[in-house]
C-alpha positions in Angstrom: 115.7 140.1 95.9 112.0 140.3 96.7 110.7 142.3 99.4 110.1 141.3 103.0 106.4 141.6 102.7 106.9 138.6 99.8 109.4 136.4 102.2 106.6 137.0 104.7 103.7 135.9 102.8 105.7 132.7 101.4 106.8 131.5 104.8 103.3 131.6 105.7 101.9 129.9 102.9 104.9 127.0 103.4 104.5 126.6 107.2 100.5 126.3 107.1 99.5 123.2 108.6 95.5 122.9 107.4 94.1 123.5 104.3 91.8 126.7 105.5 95.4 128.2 106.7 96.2 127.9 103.2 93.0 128.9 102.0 92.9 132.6 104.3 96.8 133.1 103.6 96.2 133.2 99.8 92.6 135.3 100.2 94.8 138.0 101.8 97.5 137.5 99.5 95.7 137.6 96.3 95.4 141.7 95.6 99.5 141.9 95.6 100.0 138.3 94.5 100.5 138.8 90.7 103.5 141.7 91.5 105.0 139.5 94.3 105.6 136.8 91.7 106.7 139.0 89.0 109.2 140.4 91.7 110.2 137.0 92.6 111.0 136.2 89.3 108.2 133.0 89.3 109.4 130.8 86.6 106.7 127.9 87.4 104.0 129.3 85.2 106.6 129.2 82.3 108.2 126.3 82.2 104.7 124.0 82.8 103.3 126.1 79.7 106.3 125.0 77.8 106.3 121.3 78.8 102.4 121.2 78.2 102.9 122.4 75.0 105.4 119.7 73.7 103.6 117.0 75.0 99.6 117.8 74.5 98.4 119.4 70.8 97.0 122.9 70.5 93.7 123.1 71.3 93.1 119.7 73.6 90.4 120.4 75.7 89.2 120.8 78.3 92.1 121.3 80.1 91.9 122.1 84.2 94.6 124.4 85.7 94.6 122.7 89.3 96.0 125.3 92.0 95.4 128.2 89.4 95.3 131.4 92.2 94.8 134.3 89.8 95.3 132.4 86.8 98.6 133.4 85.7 98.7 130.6 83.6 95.3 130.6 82.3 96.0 133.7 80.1 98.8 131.8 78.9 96.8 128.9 77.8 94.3 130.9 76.0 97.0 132.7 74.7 98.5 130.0 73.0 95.8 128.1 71.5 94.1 126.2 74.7 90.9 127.7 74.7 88.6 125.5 77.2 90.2 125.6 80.7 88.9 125.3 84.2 90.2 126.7 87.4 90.5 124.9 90.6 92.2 126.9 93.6 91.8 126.7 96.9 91.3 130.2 97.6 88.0 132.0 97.0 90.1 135.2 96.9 92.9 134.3 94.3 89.7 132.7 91.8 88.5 136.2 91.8 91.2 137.8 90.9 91.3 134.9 87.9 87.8 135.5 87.3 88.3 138.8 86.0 90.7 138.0 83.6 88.4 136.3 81.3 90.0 133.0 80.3 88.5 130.5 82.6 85.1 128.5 81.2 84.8 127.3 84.5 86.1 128.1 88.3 86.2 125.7 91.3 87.1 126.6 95.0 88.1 122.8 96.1 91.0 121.6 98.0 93.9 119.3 96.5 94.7 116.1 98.1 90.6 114.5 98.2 88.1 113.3 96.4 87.5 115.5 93.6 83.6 116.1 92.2 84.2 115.7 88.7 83.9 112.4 86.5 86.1 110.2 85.6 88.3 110.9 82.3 86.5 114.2 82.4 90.1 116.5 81.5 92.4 116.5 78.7 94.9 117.6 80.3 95.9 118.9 84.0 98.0 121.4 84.6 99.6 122.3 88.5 102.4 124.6 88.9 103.9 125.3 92.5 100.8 123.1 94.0 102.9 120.0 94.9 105.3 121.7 97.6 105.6 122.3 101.2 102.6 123.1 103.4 100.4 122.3 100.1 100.0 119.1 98.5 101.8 116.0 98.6 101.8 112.7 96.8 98.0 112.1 98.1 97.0 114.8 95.7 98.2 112.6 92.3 95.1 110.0 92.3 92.6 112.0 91.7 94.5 113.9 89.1 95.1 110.5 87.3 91.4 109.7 87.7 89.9 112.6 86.0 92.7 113.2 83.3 91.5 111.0 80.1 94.1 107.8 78.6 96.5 109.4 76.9 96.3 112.7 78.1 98.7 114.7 80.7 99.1 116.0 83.9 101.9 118.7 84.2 103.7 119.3 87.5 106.3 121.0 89.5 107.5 119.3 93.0 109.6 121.0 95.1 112.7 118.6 96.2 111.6 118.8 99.8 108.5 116.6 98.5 110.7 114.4 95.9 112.9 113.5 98.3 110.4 112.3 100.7 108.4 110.3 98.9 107.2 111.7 95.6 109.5 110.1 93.4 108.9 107.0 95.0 105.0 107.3 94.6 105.9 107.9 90.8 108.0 105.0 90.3 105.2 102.6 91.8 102.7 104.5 89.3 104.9 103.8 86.7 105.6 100.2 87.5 101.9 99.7 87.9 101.6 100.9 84.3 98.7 104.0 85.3 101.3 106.5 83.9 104.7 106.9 82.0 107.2 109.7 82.6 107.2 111.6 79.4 109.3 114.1 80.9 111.3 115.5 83.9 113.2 118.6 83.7 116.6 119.2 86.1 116.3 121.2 89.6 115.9 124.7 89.1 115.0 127.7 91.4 111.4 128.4 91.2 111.8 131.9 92.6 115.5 133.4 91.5 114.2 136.7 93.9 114.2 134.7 96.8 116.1 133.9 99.6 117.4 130.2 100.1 114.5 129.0 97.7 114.5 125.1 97.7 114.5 124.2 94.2 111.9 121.7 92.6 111.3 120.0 89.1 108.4 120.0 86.3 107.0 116.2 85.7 105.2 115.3 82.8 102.7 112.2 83.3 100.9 110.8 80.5 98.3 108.7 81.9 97.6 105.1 80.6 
């Protein structure tokens, strides 16, 4: 089980309420944040790296790791043969920390859930692990995604249950009926955080957009 000071910080992050709650919660969080996840047992990171790789060809680019924090799986990327990506994370603090770890080409401190300033089909792929859960994003965060990922390429996702239950799936359905996307893949419920307490569990989603 992770330690108290983790349960704290999570329960924080989940309960926030505005996006510069978020934002200040993950600036302090960000020197411990790589161990506290380790601890935790934080599977997200791995299991959108392995959905992204069946469904998008070594070396696609430029890819954009949307909700990055300190880039756990920006090393990842580069480590497997992605080597353009871009960071977008709310928190000034946690792109620092990603900064320094050399794999980024670009880093952006914007909010999920708005407009986005980047063009149209500008991404080959999007990639947003534990971004689409409570006190975070919700379903409002998908369009933009969808607008800046190029035809054809993919946006991998985790939601936590909370989120699918309440609307997510149904926002994918109507994407999908609409024909902007097509669910390549969608894993089983599984516990994001096996170190935690009581963790909801959520799902990775692979989109490929029209």
């Amino acid at each position: 089980m992770a330690d108290r000071k983790n349960e704290g910080a999570l329960a924080a992050a989940y309960a926030a309420q505005r996006p510069e709650e978020v934002a200040a919660l993950y600036d302090r969080w960000s020197d411990t944040y790589d161990a506290d996840m380790l601890a935790a047992g934080y599977r997200h990171p791995t299991i959108c790296l392995a959905l992204l790789a069946r469904h998008l060809p070594r070396g696609a680019a430029p890819l954009l790791d949307a909700g990055a924090g300190t880039g756990l799986i920006g090393e990842w990327l580069a480590i497997t043969g992605y080597p353009h990506i871009e960071a977008l994370d709310i928190s000034a603090g946690m792109l620092a920390k990603a900064e320094r770890k050399g794999v980024y080409s670009a880093l952006h401190c914007l909010a999920l859930g708005g407009p986005l300033p980047f063009a149209d089909n500008a991404y080959a792929g999007i990639i947003s692990a534990g971004v689409f859960t409570s006190g975070h994003v919700g379903a409002e965060g998908l369009d933009e995604l969808i607008r800046i990922c190029r035809p054809g390429g993919v946006i991998v996702l985790t939601v936590k249950n909370t989120l699918w239950d309440a609307g997510f799936s149904a926002r994918i359905a109507d994407l999908e009926a609409k024909g902007i996307v097509t669910r390549a893949e969608e894993t089983s419920p599984y516990v994001s955080m096996p170190g935690e307490a009581d963790t909801v569990p959520s799902r990775g989603l692979v989109l490929r957009v029209s």
